[in-house]
C-alpha positions as protocol buffer text, in pm:
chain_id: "A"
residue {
  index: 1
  type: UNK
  ca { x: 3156 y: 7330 z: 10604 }
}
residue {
  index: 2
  type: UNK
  ca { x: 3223 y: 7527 z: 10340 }
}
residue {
  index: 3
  type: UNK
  ca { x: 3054 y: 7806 z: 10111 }
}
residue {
  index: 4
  type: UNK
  ca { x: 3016 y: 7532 z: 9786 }
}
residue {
  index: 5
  type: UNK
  ca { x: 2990 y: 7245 z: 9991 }
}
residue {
  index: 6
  type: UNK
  ca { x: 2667 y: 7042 z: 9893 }
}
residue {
  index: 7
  type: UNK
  ca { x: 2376 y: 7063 z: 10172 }
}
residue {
  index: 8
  type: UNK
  ca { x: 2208 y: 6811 z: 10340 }
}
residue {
  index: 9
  type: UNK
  ca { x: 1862 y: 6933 z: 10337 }
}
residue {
  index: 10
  type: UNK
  ca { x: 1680 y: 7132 z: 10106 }
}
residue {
  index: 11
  type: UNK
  ca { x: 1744 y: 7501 z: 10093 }
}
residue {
  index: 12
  type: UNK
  ca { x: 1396 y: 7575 z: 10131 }
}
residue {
  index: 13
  type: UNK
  ca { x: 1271 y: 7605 z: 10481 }
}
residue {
  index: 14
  type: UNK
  ca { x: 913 y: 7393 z: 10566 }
}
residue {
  index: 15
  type: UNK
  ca { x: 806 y: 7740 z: 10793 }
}
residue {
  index: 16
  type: UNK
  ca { x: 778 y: 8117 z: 10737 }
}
residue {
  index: 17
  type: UNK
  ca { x: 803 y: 8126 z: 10362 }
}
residue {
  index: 18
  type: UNK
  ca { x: 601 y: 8273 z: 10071 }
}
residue {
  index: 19
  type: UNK
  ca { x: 534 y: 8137 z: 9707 }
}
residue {
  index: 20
  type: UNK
  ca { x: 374 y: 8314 z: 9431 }
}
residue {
  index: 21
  type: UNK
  ca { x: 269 y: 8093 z: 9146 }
}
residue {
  index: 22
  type: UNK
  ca { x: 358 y: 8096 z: 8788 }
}
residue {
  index: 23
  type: UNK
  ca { x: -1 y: 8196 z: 8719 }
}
residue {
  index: 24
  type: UNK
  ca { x: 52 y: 8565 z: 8943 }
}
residue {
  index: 25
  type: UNK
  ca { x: 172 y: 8871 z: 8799 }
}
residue {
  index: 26
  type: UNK
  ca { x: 227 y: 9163 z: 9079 }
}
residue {
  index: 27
  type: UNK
  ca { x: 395 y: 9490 z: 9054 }
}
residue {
  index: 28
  type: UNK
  ca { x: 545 y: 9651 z: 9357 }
}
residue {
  index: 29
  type: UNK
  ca { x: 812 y: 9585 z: 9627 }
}
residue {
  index: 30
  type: UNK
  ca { x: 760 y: 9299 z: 9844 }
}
residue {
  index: 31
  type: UNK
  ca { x: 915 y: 9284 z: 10221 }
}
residue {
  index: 32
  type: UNK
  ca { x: 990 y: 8969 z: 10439 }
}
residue {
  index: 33
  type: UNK
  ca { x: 1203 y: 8835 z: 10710 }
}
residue {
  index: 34
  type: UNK
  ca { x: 1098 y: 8509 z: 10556 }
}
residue {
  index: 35
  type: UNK
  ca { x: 1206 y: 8271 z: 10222 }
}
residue {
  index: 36
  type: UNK
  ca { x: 1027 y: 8391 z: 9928 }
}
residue {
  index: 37
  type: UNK
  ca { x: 1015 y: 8180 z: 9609 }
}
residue {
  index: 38
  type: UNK
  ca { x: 878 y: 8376 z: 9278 }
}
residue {
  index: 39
  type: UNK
  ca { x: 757 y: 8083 z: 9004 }
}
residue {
  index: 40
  type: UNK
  ca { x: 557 y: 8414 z: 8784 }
}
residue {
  index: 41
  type: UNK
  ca { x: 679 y: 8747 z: 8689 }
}
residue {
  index: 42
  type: UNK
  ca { x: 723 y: 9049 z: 8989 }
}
residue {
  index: 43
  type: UNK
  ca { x: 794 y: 9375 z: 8868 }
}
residue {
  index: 44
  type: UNK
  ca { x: 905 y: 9565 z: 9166 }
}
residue {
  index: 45
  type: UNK
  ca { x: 1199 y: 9480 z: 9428 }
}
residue {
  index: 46
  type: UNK
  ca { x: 1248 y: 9234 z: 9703 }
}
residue {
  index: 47
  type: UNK
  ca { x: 1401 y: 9363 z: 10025 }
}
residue {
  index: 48
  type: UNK
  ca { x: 1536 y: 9188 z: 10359 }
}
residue {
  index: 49
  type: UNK
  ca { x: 1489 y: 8859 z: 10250 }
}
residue {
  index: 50
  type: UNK
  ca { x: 1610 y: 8575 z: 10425 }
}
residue {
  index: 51
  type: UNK
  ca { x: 1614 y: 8318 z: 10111 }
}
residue {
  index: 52
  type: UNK
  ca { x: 1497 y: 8387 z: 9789 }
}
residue {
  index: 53
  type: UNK
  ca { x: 1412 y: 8166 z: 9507 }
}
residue {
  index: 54
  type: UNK
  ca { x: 1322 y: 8254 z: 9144 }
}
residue {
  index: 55
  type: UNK
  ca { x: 1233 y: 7940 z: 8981 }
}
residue {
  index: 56
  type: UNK
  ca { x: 1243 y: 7813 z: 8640 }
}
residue {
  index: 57
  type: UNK
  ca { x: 1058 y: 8058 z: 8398 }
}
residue {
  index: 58
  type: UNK
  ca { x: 1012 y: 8312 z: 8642 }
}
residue {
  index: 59
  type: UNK
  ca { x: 1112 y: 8671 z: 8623 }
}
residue {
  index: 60
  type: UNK
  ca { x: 1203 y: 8985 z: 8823 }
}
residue {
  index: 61
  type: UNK
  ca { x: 1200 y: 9312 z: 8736 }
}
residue {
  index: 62
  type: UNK
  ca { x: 1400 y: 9514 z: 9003 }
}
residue {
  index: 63
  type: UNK
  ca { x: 1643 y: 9468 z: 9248 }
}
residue {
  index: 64
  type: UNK
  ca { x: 1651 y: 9160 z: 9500 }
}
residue {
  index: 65
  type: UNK
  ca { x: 1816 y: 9209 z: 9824 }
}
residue {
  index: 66
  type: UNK
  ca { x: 1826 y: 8886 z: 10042 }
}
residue {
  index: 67
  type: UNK
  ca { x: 2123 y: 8682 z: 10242 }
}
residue {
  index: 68
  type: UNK
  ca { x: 2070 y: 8408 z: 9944 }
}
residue {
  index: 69
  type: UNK
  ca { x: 1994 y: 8417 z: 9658 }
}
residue {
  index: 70
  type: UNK
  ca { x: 1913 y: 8095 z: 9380 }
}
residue {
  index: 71
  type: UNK
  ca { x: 1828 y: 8189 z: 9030 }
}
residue {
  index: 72
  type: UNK
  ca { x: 1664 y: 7947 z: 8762 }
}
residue {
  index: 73
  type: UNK
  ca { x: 1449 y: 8225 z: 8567 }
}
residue {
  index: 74
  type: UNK
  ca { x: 1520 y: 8570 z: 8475 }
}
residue {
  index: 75
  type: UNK
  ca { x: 1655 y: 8882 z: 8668 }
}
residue {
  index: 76
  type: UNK
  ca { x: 1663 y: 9245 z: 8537 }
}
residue {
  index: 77
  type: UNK
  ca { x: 1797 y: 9412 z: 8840 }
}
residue {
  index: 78
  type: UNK
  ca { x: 2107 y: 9420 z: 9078 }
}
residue {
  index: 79
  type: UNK
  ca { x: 2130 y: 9105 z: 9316 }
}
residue {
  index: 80
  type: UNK
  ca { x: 2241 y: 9197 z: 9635 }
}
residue {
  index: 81
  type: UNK
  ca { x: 2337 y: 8889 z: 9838 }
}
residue {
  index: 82
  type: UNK
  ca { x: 2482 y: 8902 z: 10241 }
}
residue {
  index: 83
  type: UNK
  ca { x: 2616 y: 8554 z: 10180 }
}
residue {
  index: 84
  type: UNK
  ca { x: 2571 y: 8312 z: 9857 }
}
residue {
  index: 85
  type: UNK
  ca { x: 2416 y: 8395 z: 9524 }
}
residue {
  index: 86
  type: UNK
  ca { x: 2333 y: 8064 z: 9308 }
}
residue {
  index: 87
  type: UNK
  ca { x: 2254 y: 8051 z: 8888 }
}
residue {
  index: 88
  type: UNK
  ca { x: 2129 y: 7758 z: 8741 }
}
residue {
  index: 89
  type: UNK
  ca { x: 2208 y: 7676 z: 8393 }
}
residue {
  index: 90
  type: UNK
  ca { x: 1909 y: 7825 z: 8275 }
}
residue {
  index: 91
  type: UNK
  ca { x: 1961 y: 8133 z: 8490 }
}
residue {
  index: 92
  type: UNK
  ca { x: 1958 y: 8515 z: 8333 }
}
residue {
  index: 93
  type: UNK
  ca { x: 2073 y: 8823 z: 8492 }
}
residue {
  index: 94
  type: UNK
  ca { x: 2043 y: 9189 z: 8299 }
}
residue {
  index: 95
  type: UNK
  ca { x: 2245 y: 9342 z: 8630 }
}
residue {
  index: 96
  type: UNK
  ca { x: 2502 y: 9348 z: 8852 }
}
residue {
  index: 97
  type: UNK
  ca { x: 2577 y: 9046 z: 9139 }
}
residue {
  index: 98
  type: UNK
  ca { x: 2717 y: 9140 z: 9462 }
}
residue {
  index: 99
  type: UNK
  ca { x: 2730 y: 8849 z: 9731 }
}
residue {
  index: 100
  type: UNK
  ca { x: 2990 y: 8666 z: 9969 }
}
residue {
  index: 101
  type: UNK
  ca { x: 2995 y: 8368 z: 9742 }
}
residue {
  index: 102
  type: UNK
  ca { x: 2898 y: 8323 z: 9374 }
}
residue {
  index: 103
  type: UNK
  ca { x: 2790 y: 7952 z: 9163 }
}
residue {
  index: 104
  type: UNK
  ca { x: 2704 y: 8019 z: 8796 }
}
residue {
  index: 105
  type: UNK
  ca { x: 2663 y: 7706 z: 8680 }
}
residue {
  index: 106
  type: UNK
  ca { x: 2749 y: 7610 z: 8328 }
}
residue {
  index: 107
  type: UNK
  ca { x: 2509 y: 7809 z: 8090 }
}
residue {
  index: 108
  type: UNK
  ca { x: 2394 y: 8032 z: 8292 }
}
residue {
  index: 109
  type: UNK
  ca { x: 2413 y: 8452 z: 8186 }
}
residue {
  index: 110
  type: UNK
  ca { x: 2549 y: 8757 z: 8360 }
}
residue {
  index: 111
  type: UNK
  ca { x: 2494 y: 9044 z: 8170 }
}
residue {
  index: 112
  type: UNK
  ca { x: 2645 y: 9302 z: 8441 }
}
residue {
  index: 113
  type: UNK
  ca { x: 2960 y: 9318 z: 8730 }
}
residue {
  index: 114
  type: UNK
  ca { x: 3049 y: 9053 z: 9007 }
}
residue {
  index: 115
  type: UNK
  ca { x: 3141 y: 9203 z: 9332 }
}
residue {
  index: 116
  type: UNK
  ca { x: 3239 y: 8937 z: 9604 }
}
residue {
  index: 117
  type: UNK
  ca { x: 3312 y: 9075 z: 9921 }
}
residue {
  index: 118
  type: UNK
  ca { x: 3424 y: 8896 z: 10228 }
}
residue {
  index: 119
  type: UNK
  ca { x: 3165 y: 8729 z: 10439 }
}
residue {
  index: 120
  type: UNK
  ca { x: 3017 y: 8880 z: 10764 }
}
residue {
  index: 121
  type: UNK
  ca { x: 3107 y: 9221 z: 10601 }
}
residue {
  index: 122
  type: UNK
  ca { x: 2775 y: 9453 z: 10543 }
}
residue {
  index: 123
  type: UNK
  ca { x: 2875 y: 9592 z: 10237 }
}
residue {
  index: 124
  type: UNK
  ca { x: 2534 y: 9933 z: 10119 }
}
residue {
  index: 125
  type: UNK
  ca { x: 2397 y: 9790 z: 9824 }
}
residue {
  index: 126
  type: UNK
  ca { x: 2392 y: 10137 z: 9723 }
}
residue {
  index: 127
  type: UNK
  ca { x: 2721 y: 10193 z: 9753 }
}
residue {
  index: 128
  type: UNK
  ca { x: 3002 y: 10136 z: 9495 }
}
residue {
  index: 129
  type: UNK
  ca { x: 3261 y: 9833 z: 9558 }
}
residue {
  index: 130
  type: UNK
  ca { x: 3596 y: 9944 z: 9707 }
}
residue {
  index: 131
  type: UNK
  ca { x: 3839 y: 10083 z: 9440 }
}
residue {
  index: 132
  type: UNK
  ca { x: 3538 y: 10224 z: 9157 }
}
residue {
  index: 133
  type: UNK
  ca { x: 3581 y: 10445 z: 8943 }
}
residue {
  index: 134
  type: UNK
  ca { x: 3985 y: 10346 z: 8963 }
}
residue {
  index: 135
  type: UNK
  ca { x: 4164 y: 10170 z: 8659 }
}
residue {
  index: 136
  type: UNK
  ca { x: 4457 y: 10039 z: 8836 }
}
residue {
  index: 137
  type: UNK
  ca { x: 4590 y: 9709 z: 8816 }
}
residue {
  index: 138
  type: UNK
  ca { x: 4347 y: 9496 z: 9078 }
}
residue {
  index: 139
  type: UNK
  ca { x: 4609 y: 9366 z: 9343 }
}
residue {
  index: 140
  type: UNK
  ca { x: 4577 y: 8966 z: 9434 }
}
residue {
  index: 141
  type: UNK
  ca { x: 4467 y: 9044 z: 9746 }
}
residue {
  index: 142
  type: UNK
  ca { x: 4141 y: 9200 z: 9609 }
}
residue {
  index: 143
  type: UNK
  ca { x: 4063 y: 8934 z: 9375 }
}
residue {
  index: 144
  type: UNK
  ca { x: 3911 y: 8628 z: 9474 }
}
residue {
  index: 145
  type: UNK
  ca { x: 3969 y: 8320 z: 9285 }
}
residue {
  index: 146
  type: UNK
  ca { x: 3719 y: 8264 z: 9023 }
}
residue {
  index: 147
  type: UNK
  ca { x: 3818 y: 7916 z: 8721 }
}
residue {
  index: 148
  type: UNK
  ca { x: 3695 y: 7988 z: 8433 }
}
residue {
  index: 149
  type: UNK
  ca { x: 3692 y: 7707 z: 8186 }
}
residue {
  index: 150
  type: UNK
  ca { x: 3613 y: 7708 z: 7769 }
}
């Protein structure tokens, strides 16, 4: 199976996972093993996520550190993401996206860097990407193929 392969089932699992409703307004960092989906505004972090979901007209505030990652509101923050990081069309990052795999889908905004490293490697989200701070030519071996269309 691959990374963009359409799934079977719904990314959302039915156990362990956490909502907070598009009424709810918390600042802080939140902490889970577990899928978290954000449908109201969070100013604060999200660390060692398993799944997270920012619906549509949600927002974050801060970074989001997860192994997925599916955006349909706003982030302003870094994405850190062990293995896929997903924008809808309506999707809005202010930051930088660093994951194994990366689907923008048409219309949705990066205001900030993509980093795609390879999978199963545990790239420090505060650390910089290999090759930063150097303005070489990047080699094809460091790129990975992205289609851009007008």
């Amino acid at each position: 199976m691959g990374l963009f392969s359409r799934r079977e089932t719904s990314p959302i699992p039915t156990t362990n996972f956490s909502v907070f409703d598009s009424h709810m307004s918390i600042t802080g960092d939140v902490e889970t093993d577990g899928a978290l989906r954000i449908d109201g505004r969070l100013e604060g972090s999200i660390n060692r996520a398993d799944l997270v979901v920012i619906g549509e007209g949600a927002s974050v505030v801060g970074d989001v550190n997860a192994r997925e990652v599916i955006v349909a509101g706003a982030v302003t923050g870094n994405i850190f993401a062990k293995q896929r990081t997903e924008l809808f069309s309506n999707a809005i990052v202010a930051g930088d996206i660093r994951s194994a795999a990366i689907l923008i889908q048409e219309g949705g905004v990066v205001q900030g860097r993509l980093y795609i490293h390879p999978v199963g490697t545990s790239e420090h989200p505060g650390s910089p990407p290999a090759n930063s701070g150097k303005r070489d030519e990047p080699s094809a071996a460091r790129l990975s193929p992205i289609l851009l269309e007008k």
